[in-house]
C-alpha positions in Angstrom: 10.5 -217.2 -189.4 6.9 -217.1 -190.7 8.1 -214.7 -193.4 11.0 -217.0 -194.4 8.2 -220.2 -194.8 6.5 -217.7 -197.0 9.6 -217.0 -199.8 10.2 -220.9 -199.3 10.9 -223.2 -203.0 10.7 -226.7 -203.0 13.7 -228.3 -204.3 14.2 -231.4 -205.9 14.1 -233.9 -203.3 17.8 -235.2 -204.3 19.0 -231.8 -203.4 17.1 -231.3 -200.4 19.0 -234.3 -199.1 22.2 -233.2 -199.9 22.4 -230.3 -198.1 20.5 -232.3 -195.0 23.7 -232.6 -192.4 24.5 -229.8 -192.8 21.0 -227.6 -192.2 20.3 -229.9 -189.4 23.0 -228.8 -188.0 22.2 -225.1 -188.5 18.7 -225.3 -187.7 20.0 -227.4 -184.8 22.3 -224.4 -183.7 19.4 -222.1 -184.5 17.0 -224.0 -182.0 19.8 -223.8 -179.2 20.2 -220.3 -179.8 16.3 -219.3 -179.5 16.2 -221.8 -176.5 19.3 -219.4 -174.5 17.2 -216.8 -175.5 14.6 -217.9 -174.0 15.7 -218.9 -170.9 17.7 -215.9 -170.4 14.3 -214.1 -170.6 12.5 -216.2 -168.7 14.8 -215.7 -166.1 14.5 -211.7 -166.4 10.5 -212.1 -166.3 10.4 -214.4 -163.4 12.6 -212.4 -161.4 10.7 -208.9 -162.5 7.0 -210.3 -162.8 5.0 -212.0 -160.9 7.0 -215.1 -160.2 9.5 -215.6 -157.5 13.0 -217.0 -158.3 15.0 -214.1 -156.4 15.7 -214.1 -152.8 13.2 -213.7 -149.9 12.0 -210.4 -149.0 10.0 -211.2 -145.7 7.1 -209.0 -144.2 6.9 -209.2 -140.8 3.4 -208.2 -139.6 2.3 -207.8 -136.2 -1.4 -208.2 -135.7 -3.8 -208.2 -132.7 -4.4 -211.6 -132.0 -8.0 -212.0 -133.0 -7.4 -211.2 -136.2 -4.9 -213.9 -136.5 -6.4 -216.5 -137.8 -8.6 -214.5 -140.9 -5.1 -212.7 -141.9 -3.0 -215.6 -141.9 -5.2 -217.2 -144.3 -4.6 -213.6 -146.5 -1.1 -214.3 -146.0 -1.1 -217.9 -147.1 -2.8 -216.5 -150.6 -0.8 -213.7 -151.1 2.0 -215.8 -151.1 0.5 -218.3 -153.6 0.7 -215.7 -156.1 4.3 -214.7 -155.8 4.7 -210.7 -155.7 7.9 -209.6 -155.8 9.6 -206.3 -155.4 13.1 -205.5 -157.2 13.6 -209.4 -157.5 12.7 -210.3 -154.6 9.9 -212.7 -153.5 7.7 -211.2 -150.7 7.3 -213.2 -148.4 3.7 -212.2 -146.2 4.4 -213.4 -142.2 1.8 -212.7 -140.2 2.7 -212.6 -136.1 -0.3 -212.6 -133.3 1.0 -210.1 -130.5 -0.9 -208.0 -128.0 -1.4 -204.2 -129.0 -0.2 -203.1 -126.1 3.4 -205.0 -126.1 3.8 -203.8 -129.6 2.9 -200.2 -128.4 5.0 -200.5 -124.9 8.2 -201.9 -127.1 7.8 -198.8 -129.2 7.5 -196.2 -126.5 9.3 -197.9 -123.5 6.5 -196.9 -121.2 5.5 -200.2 -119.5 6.8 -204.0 -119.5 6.7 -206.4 -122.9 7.1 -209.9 -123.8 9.0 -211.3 -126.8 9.4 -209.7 -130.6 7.7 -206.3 -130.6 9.7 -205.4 -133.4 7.6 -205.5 -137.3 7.1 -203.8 -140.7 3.3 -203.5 -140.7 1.6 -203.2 -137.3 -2.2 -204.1 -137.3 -3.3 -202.9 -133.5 -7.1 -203.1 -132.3 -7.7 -199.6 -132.0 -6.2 -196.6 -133.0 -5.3 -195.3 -129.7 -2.9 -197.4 -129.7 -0.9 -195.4 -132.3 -1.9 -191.7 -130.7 -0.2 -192.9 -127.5 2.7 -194.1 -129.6 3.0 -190.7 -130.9 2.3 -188.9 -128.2 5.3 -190.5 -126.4 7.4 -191.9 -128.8 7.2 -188.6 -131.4 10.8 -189.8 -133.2 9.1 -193.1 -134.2 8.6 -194.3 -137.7 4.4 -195.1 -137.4 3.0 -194.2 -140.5 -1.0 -194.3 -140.7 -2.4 -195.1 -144.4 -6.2 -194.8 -143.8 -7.2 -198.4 -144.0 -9.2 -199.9 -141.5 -8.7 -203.3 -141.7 -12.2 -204.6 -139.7 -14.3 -202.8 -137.2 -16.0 -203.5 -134.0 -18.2 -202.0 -131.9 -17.9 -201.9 -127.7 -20.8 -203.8 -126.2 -21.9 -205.1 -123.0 -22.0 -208.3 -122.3 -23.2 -210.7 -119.4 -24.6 -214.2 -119.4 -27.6 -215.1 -121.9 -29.3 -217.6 -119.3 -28.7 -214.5 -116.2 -29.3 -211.5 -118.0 -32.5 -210.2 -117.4 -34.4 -207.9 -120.0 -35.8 -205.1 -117.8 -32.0 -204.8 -116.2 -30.0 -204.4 -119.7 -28.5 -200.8 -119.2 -29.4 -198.2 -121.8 -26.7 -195.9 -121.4 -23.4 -196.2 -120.6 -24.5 -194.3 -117.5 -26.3 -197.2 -116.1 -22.9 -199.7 -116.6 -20.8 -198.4 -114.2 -21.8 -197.0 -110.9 -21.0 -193.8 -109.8 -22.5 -193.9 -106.6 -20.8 -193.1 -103.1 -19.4 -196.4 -101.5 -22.1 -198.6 -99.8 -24.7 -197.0 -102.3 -23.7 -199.1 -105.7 -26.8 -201.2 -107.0 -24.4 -204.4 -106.8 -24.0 -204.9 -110.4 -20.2 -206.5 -110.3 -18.8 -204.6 -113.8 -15.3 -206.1 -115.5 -12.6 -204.6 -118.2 -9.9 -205.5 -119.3 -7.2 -203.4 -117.7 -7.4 -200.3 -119.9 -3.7 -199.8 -119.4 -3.3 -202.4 -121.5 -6.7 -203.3 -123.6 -8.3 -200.5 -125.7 -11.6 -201.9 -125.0 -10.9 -201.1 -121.2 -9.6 -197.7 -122.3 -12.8 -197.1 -124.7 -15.1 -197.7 -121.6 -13.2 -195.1 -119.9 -13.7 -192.8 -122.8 -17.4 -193.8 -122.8 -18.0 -193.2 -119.5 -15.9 -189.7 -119.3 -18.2 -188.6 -122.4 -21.4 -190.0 -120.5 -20.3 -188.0 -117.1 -19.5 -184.4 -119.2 -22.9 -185.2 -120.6 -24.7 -184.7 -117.3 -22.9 -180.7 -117.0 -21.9 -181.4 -113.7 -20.0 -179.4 -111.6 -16.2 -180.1 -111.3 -16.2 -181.5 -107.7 -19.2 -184.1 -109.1 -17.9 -185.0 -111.4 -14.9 -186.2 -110.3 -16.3 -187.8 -107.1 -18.5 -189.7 -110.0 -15.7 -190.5 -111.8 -13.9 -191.6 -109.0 -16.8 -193.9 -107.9 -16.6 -195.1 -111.4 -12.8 -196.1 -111.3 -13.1 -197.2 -107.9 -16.0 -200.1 -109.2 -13.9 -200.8 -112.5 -10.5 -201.5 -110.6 -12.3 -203.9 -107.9 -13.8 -205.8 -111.6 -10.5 -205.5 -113.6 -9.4 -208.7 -115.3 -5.9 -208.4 -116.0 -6.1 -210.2 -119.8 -8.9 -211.3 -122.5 -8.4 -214.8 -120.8 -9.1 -213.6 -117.1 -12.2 -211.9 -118.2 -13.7 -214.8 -120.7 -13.4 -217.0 -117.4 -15.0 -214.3 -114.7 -17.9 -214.1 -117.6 -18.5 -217.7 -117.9 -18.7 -217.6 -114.2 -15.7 -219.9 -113.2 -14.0 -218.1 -109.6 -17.5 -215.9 -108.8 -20.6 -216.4 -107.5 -22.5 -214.1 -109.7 -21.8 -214.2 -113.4 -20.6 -210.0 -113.8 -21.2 -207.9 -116.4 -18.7 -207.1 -119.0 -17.8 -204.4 -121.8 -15.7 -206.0 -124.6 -15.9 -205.9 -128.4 -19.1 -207.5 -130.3 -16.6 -209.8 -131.9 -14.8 -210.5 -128.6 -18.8 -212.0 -127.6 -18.7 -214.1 -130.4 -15.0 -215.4 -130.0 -16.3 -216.0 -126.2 -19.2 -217.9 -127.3 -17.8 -220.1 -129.9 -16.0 -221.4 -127.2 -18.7 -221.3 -123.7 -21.2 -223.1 -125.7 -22.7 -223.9 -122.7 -22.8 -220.7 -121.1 -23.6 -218.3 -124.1 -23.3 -214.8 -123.6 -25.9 -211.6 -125.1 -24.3 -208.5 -126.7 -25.9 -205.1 -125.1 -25.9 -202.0 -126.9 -26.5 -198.7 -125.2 -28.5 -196.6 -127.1 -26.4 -193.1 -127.4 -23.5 -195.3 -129.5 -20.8 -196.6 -128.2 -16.5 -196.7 -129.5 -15.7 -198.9 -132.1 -12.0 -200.5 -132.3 -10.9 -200.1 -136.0 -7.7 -201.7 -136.2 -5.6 -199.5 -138.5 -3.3 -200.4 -140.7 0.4 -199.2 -139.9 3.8 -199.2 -141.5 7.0 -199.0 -139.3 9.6 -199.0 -141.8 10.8 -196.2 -144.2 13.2 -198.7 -146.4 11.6 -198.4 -149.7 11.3 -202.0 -150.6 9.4 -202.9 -147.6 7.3 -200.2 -148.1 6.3 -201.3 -151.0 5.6 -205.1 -150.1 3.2 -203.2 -147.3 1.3 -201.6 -150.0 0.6 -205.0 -151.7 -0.5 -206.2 -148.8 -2.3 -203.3 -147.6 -4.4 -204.0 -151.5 -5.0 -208.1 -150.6 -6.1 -207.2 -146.5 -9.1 -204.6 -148.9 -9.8 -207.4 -151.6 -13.3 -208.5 -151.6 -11.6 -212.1 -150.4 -10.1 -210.9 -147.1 -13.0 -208.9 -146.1 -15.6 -211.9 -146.3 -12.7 -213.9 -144.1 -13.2 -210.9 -141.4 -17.0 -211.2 -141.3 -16.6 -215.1 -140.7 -14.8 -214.1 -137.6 -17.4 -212.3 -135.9 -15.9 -208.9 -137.3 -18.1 -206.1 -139.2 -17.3 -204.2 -142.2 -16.4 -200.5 -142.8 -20.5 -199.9 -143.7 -21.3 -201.8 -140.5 -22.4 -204.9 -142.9 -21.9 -208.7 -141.3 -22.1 -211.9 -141.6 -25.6 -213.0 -140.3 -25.0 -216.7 -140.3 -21.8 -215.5 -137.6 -23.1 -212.6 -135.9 -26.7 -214.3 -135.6 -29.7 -212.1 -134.3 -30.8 -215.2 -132.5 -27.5 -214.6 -130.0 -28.7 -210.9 -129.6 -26.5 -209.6 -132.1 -27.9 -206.3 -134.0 -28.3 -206.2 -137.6 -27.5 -202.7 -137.7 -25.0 -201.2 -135.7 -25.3 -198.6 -133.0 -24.0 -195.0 -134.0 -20.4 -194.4 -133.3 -19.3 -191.9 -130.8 -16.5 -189.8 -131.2 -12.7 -191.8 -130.3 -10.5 -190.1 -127.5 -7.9 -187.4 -128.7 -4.1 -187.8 -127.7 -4.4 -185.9 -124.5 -8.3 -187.4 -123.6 -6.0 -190.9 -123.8 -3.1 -189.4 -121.3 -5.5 -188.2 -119.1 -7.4 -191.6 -118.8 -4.4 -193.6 -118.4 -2.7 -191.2 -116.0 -6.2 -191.4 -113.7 -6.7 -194.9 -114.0 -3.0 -196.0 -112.9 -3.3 -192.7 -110.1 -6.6 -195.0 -108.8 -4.1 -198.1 -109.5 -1.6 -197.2 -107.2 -2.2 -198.7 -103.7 -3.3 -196.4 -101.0 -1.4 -196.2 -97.7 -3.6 -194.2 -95.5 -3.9 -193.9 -91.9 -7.2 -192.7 -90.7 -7.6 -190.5 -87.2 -11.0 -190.2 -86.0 -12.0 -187.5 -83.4 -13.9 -189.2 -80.3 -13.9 -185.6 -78.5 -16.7 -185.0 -75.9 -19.0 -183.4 -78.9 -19.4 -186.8 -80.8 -21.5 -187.5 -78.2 -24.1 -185.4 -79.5 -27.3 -186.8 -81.7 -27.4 -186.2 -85.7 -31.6 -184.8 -86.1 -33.7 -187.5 -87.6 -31.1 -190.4 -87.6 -31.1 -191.6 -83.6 -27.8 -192.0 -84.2 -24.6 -189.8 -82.4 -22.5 -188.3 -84.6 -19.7 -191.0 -83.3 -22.1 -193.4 -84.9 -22.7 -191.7 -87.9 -19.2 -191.0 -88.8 -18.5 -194.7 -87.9 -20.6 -196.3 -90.5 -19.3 -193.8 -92.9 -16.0 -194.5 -92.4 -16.6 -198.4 -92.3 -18.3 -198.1 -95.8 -15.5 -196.3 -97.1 -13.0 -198.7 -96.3 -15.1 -200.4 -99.7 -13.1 -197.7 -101.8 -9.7 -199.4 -101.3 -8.7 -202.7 -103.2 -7.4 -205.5 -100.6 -3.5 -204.5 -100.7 -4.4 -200.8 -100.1 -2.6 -200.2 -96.7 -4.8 -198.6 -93.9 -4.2 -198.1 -90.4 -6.7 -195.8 -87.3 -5.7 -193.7 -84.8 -8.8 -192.1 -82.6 -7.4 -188.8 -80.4 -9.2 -186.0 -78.7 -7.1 -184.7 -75.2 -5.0 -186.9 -72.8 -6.1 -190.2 -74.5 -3.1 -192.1 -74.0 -1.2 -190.8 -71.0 0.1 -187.0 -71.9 -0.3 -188.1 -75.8 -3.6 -186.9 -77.8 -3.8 -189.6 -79.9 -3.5 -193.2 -79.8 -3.5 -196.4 -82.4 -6.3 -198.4 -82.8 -5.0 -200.2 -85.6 -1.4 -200.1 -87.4 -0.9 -199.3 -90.9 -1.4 -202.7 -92.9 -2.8 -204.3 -95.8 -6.6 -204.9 -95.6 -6.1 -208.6 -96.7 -3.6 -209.1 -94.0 -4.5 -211.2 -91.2 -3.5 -210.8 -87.3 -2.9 -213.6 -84.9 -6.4 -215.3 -84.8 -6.7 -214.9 -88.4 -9.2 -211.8 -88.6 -8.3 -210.2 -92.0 -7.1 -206.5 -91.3 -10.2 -204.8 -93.2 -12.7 -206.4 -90.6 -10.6 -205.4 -87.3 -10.4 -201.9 -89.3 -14.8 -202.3 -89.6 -15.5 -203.4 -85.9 -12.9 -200.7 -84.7 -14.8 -198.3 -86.4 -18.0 -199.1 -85.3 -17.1 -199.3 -81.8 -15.1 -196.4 -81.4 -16.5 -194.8 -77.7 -15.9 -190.4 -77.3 -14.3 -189.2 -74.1 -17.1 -186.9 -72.5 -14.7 -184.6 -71.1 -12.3 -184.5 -74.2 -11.5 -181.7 -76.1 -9.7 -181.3 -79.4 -6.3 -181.5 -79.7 -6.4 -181.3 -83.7 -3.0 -179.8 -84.5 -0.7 -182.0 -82.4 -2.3 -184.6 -83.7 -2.0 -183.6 -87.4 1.7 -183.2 -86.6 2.1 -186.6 -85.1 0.6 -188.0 -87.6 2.9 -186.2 -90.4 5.9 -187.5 -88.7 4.6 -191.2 -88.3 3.7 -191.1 -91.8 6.7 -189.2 -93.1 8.9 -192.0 -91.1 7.3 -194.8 -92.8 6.8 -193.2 -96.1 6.3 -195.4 -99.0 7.5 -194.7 -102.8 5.2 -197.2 -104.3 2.0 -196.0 -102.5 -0.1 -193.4 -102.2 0.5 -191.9 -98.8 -2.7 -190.0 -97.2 -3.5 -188.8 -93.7 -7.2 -188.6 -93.4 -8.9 -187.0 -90.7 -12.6 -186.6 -89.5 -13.5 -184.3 -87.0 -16.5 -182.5 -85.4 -15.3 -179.4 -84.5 -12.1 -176.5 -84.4 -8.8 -177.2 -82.5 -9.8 -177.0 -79.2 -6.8 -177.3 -76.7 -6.1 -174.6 -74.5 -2.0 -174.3 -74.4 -1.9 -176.7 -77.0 -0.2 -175.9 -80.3 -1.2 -173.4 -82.7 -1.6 -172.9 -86.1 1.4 -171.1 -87.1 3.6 -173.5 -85.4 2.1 -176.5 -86.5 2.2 -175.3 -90.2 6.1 -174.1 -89.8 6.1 -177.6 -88.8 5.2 -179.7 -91.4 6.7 -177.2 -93.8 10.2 -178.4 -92.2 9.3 -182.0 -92.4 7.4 -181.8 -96.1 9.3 -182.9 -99.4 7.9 -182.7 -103.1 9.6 -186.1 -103.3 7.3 -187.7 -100.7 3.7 -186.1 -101.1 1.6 -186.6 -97.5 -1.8 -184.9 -98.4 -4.0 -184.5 -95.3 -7.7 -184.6 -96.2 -10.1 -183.3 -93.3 -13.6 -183.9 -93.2 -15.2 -181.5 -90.8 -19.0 -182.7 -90.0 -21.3 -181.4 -87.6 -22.6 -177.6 -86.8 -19.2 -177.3 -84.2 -17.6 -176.7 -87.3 -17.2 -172.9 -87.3 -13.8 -171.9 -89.0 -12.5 -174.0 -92.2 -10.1 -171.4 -92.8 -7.5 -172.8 -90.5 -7.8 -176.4 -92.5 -7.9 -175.3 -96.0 -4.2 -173.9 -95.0 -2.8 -176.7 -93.7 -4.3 -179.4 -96.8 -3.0 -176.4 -98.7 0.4 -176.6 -97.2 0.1 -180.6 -97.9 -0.8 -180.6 -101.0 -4.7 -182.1 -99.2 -8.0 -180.9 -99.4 -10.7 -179.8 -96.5 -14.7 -180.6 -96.8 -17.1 -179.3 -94.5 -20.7 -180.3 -94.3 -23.0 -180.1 -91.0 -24.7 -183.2 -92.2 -22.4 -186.5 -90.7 -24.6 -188.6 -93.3 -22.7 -187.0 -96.5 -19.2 -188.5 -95.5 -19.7 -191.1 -98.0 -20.3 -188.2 -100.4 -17.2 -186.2 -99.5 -15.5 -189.8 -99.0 -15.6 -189.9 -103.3 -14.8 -185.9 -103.1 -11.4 -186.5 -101.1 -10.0 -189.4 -103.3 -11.1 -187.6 -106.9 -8.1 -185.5 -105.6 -5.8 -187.4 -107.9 -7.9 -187.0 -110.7 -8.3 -183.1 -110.4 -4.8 -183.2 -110.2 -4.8 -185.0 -113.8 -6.3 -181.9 -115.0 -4.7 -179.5 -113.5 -1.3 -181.0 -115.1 -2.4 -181.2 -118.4 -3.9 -177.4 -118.1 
């Protein structure tokens, strides 16, 4: 048109009006034609560019619920500026939902609660996506490399009850690892690591700690098992349970926790007035990264991902993480959030290596082994030889071996299912053995209202040996199988436990090969019943004989001529389970 205007003559004005109808109507045509023209293009570059007149495309994204809030608002802009994909308006949804009911929905391998179903998943922690692949291989979780915010593990307890001098150092000095009765009665909490990575990183924490030490196999596992043992009897079972233990609503000691830096701040924004101080050990510590993920192959979702994947790295989004207490991928943070007035470092500790696939199985498998609810009936020996004094205590071996076994009731959580038998010869009528207690919970209560753990204690202590009796050990190995085989239960842990101060000792009694034969009849892969022995005291001459029958039971033996290392051997007997971890994944 320009060049038209340009070879334009004025005509006489007389002519120029003349020929007015009828160029207004061609310029009027003209107009309507560029208008269409318009339009029509308008539409084509609002449905192909960056505005939105097509249909919805929605992206459903699943995100751990902390990061809620800061991602939503990313969502709320990324939809301001109208990306589309073939025509299509993407539509950014953002969905709080725990990690581990996105990874159990995916896998199958534990219980879950609404939607787990998304397009991008944004766990805590990558571990969450090993075990996914580890057990869900056929899957569609595709890793892109982008950490979306970072956190380190730290320990936390109560600002006005934490005391400078006690903060621990190492991860070490967290969780004890002691023989029961000998903890320093620190009260640690997780988060159930079966479902909370931070749980699961203090596992891996602790593991790494332990291997640091080069202990021998059966120490470390009895240390390890200590470990578990403390962790279950201080395992919250969500976020929620463990904010309210920590703020000291339910105990009567606030306890000491290991969550993320930014869970401490989330908890604190909200406990105003009972603040809690990060810890850092100083050897590092796991961080939880929350990675990324895409769980679609459709090529149009995949593509709204990557937008979003480019708005959660804009300069924007990652100021909106650091106001929630989270640090950036250089360890950089907000000061005015993560204040060093509320113990919060400046500079974050070193990050230790994260746990590989099978480090993850093994952890979980040990921790739910530990889980599982003991049943175990416990036989003491109260043979004539118990009698006799263990040097430098004053006490009998009787006594010894009591207070032992009373401290390792401590071990087992208040539904574990215990019962005592004491036996020696002829202690009941013609029968070797006889109960003391039944097979119960701990926290059940009998008819005066004594809870089952304490009448299990005061038996214990009291237990009184028969000077003339011998040791009828195999019949009452055997007794014991079949009692325990009759009442067998699935969903438990079933255990014979024995103590004893000396061989079998029963002329005419049963011997070896029968009672083996025996319990090989009466055994079944199905329904494991290890028999762990604890032989104490210098009577003790021949093992052999009890290594073949735990062998034959899928048990263990321990011998030690000191009665004052049960407690030891106690730990030694119960890391069974997690030597057995091992051994399955060798």
């Amino acid at each position: 048109m320009g060049r038209h205007r340009g070879k334009h003559t004025e005509e006489p004005a007389e002519r120029g009006r003349r020929r007015g109808r009828g160029g207004a109507i061609a310029a009027l045509a003209a107009a309507s034609a560029i208008v269409i023209v318009i339009a029509a293009a308008g539409v084509y570059m609002f449905g192909k560019g960056d505005g939105c007149g097509g249909s919805d495309l929605t992206l459903d994204i699943a995100v751990s619920p902390e990061l809620g809030p800061a991602l939503g608002d990313v969502a709320d802009d990324f939809n301001a500026e109208e990306h589309t994909v073939d025509g299509d308006c993407v539509r950014a949804s953002v969905r709080e939902i725990d990690s581990a009911n996105v990874a159990f929905g995916i896998t199958g391998a534990g219980a879950t609660m609404g939607e787990t179903e998304s397009d991008v998943w944004i766990p805590d922690s990558s571990m969450w996506t090993r075990i996914v692949q580890g057990q869900a291989g056929d899957a569609v979780v595709t890793e892109t490399g982008t950490s979306v915010a970072r956190t380190p593990l730290v320990v936390a307890e109560r600002a006005d009850l934490a005391e400078a001098d006690d903060a621990p150092t190492t991860w070490m000095d967290v969780v004890p690892t002691d023989a029961p009765g000998e903890e320093d009665g620190r009260t640690v909490r997780v988060v159930d690591p079966a479902r909370s990575s931070s749980g699961l990183g203090t596992l891996h924490l602790l593991h790494g700690a332990l291997e640091g030490t080069d202990a021998d196999a059966d120490t470390f596992n009895a240390s390890m098992t200590a470990a578990l043992q403390s962790l279950h009897r201080g395992a919250s079972a969500d976020e929620e349970a463990a904010f309210l233990a920590l703020s000291g609503g339910g105990e009567s000691a606030s306890p000491v926790m290991v969550m993320s830096e930014q869970a401490v701040w989330r908890y604190n924004s909200v406990h105003g007035d009972a603040p809690a101080r990060a810890g850092y050990p100083d050897e590092g510590t796991y961080y939880l990264d929350y990675p990324y993920i895409v769980r679609s192959e459709d090529s149009a979702i995949t593509r709204a991902a990557e937008m979003f994947r480019t708005a959660v790295r804009s300069e924007s989004a990652a100021d909106r993480l650091l106001a929630e207490g989270f640090r950036g991928p250089e360890g950089e943070r907000d000061p005015s959030v993560l204040t060093e007035e509320a113990g919060f470092l400046p500079e974050p500790r070193d990050e230790l290596s994260s746990p590989s696939e099978s480090s993850i199985e093994d952890l979980i498998r040990s921790w739910n082994q530990l889980k599982m609810d003991s049943r175990v009936l416990t036989i003491v020996d109260i043979s004539g030889s118990m009698l006799a004094e263990v040097p430098g205590t004053g006490l009998t071996r009787m006594q010894v071996a009591g207070a032992a076994s009373a401290e390792g009731l401590q071990m087992f959580s208040d539904s574990s299912e215990l019962g005592l038998w004491e036996f020696s010869t002829n202690v009941n009528g013609d029968l070797h053995h006889q109960e003391i207690a039944p097979v119960r919970e701990l926290q059940a209560t009998d008819g005066s209202g004594n809870e089952h753990r304490d009448v299990l204690a005061s038996a214990l202590q009291n237990l009184e040996p028969l000077p003339q009796g011998d040791t009828a050990l195999y019949e009452t190995y055997l007794a014991a199988y079949q009692e325990m085989s009759r009442t067998y239960r699935p969903d438990r842990t079933n255990v014979i436990l024995m103590l004893t101060d000396g061989d079998d000792d029963n002329p005419g009694g049963m011997e070896l090969d029968e009672l083996l034969s025996q319990l090989d009849s009466l055994s079944s892969p199905s329904r494991p019943i290890p028999i762990i022995t604890i032989a104490f005291g210098p009577d003790v001459r021949n093992l052999e004989p009890l290594q073949e029958i735990a062998a034959a039971t899928g048990g263990a033996a321990y011998m030690t001529e000191d009665p004052t290392e049960i407690g030891d051997i106690f730990l030694q007997a119960f890391s069974l389970r997690i030597a057995d971890t091992e051994d399955d994944r060798d």
